[in-house]
N, C-alpha and C positions, 0 to 999 in steps of 0.2 A: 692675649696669652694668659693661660692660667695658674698666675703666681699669687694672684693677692690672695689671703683670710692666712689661716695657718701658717706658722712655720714651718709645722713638721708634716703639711703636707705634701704629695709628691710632684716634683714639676712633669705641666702636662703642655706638651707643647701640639697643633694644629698643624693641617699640611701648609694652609696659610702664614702659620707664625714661623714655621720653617722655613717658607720660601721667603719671608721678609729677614731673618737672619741670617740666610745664606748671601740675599742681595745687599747687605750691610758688610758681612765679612770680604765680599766681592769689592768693597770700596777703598778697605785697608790700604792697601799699595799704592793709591794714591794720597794719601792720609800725611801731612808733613807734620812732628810734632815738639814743640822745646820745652827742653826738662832742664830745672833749676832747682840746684840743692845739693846735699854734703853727701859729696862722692867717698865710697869705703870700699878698699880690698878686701874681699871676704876669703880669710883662708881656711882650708878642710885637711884638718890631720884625720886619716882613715887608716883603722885597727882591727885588732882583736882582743876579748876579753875572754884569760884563761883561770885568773886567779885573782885573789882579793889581796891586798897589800900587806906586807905583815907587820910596817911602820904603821899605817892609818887605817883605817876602815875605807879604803877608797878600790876601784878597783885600776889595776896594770894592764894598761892598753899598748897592746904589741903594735906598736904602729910600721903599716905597710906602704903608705902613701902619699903624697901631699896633693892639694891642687886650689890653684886661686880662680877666683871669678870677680869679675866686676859688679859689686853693690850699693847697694844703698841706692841712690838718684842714679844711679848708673844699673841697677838692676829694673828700674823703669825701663830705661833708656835699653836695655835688652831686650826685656819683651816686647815693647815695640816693634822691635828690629826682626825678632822674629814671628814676629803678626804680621810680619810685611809691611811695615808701615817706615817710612823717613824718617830718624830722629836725630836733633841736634842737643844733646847735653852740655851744661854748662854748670863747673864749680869749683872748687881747688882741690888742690896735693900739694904734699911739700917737695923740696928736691929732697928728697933722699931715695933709699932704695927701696921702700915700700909704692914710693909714687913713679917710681920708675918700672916700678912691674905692673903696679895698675893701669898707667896707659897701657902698657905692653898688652896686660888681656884686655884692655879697649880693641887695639889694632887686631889683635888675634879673633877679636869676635866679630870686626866687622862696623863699631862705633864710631862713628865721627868724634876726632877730639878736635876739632878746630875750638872748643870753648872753655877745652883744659886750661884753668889759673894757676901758676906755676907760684908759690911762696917759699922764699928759702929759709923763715921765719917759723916755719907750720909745718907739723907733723902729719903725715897721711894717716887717715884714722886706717886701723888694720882690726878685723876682728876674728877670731881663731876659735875654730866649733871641731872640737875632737866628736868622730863619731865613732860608735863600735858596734856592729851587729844592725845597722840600721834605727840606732838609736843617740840622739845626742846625748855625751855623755860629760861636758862642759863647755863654756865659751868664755874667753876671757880678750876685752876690749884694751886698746893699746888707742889711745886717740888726746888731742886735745881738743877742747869744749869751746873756746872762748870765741867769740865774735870775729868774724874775720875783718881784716884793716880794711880804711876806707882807699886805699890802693886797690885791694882786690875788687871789692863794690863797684869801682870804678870801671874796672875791668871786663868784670858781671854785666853790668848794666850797658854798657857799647857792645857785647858780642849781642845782646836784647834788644837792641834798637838798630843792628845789622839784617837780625833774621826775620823779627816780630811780623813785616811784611809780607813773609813766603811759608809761614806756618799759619797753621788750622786751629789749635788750640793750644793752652801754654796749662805745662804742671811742672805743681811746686812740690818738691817733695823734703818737707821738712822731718828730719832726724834729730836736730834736736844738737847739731854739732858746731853752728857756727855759721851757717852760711844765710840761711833764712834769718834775717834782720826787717826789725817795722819800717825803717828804709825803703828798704831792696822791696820788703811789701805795696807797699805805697806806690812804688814809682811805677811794677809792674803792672798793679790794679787799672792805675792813671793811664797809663800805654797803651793795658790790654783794650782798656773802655775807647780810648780815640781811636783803636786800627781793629775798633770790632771783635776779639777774639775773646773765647770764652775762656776762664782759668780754673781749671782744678787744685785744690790742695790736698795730701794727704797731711795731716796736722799734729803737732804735738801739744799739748794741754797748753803751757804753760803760754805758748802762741795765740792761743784763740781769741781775744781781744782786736790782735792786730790782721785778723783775716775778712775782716771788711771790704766788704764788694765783690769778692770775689766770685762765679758762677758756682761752684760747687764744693763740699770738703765730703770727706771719706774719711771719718774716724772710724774706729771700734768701738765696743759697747763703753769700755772703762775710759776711753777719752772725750765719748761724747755726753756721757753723764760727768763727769769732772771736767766739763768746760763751761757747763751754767752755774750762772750765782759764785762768779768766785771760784769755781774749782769744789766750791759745796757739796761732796754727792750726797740726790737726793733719790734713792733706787727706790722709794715708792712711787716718783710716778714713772709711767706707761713711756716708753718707747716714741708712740707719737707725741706728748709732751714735750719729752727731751727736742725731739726734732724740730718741733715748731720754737721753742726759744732759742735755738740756737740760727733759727732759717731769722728770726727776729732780731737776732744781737746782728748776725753779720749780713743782714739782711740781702744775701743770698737767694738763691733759686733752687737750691735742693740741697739736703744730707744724706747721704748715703751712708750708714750704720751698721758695719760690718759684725755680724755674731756668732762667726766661728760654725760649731757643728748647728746652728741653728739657723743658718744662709744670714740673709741681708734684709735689712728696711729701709725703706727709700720714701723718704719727707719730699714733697715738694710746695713751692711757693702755691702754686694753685694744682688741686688734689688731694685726693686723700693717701694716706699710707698703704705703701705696698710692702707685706712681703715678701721676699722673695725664698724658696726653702732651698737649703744646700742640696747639692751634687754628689758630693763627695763620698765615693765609696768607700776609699781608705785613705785612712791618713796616717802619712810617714813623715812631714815635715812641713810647716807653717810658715816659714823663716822665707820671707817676703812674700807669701801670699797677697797682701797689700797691694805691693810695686804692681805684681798683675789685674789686681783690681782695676787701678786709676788706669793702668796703663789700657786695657782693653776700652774701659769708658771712655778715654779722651780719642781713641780711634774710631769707634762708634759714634760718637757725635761729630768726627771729625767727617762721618760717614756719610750723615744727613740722618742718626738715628735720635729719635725722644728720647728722655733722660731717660723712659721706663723701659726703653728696649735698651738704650746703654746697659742699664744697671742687669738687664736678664743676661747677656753676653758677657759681661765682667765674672756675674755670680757662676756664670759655665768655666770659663777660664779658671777663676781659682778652686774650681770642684777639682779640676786637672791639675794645676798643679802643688795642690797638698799631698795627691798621692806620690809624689816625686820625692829625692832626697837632696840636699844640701838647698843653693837659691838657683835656683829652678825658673823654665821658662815654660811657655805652650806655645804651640802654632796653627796655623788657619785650617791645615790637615787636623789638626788632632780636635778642635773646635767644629769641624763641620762634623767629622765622624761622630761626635759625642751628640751633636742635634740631629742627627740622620737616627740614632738609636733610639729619639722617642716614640 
């Protein structure tokens, strides 16, 4: 496939590289996959903007709408679902009524909640993105941060040691809320390595340390330069640089370095850097492009695809969904037609 040299060159995909990504997408549905991490109701006030405030410089957004979606580790655990693929999520809410609506659009989209951790001590993180015109025009976070009890862990770590057998690869999807503990790291690493399975993270800085062993992480440009040396950034050097110390701290088997309007780079243990150039024709909204990153990767490999045909498939997916609005999924339709176009 002709992704590697440039970024901003154009992706040129073969009747052969087609026919090998259509026979990988063709695998999805049998694809099982467990997601661990800090589950978030994502809520969408939807507007209009007619005038500008006459208290503040801000503008008055006529709101016409409301509607939730299931986020965060749980907006993995959607695209998946709808890549066709098996998924078992696992992480807390609190009782109250934010966690009560969040399972609710669990059940309404079709998620498995057998690995909902129910805390009557813990608030459901909730996050709130007014849009107006196709444009976000705030987002303000309602969550707690703190480390969840080692009751919940507990809890975590048995619905992980129920499934770990009947799943194909395990992602962590750390937010950065509580749930991702050096812990709960640890223990999954040790499990994934005894029952063979391979583990994706998507990562937050401050974690990187504790992401040892794991098969692969999937930052972004500014998490993967702020997680060498301390959190040091050092944006003089090169991309592959970055990649190789960090394949070296967690001594891993690949990075994959997501860069926005500039596609992806893909570090691996053995090879050289690939990268891969964006898709994306338009962009209307970013707001978990991530979650479909990891998520298409862990179904591709789950597929019997190399990490480089993983990371081609992922970079297709989130071309599709940044042009989308709110947190957005893609499907095996919208994914085949997009590789039939080259």
């Amino acid at each position: 496939m002709s992704q590697s040299g440039s970024a901003k060159q154009a992706v040129s995909l073969t009747v052969k590289d087609k026919k090998r990504l259509a026979d990988l997408l063709r695998g999805f549905p049998k694809a099982q996959i467990l997601v661990i991490g800090d589950f978030i109701l994502d809520q969408f006030v939807w507007g209009t903007v007619n005038r500008i405030s006459p208290e503040a410089p801000v503008p008055v957004v006529n709101v016409q709408r409301e509607s939730y979606m299931p986020g965060g580790a749980l907006n993995v655990a959607n695209n998946v679902r709808t890549l066709g693929g098996t998924v078992y999520p696992c992480g807390v809410v609190g009782r109250d009524l934010e966690g009560r609506m969040l399972v609710k659009t669990m059940r309404r989209e079709g998620i498995e909640t057998g690995g909902v951790v129910y805390d009557s001590h813990r608030r459901t993180s909730l996050k709130t993105r007014v849009i107006a015109h196709s444009q976000q025009v705030v987002r303000f976070d309602r969550e707690k941060l703190d480390a969840i009890s080692a009751s919940d862990m507990a809890s975590i770590l048995k619905f992980i040691r129920r499934k770990i057998d009947s799943v194909d690869v395990i992602i962590m999807e750390d937010y950065g809320k509580g749930v991702i503990q050096p812990r709960l790291l640890r223990e999954v690493v040790r499990l994934a390595k005894k029952h063979k399975k391979p583990v994706l993270v998507d990562p937050k800085e401050k974690n990187f340390p504790h992401y040892k062993g794991v098969t692969a992480v999937t930052p972004n440009r500014k998490e993967a330069y702020g997680a060498i040396d301390n959190g040091r950034r050092h944006d003089t050097l090169s991309l592959k640089e970055v990649g190789r110390r960090i394949l070296a701290k967690l001594h891993c088997e690949a990075v994959l370095i997501t860069l926005g309007e500039d596609g992806m780079a893909l570090v691996e243990k053995k090879g050289a850097m690939t990268h891969i150039p964006t898709v994306a024709r338009e962009v209307f909204d970013v707001s978990g492009a991530g979650d479909t990153v990891i998520s298409t990767l862990a179904l591709a490999l789950a597929s019997g695809a190399k990490m480089r045909e993983a990371a081609v498939l992922a970079n297709l997916a989130a071309g599709l969904v940044v042009a989308k609005l709110g947190t957005a999924t893609v499907t095996t339709t919208e994914l085949t037609q997009l590789i039939e176009s080259f």
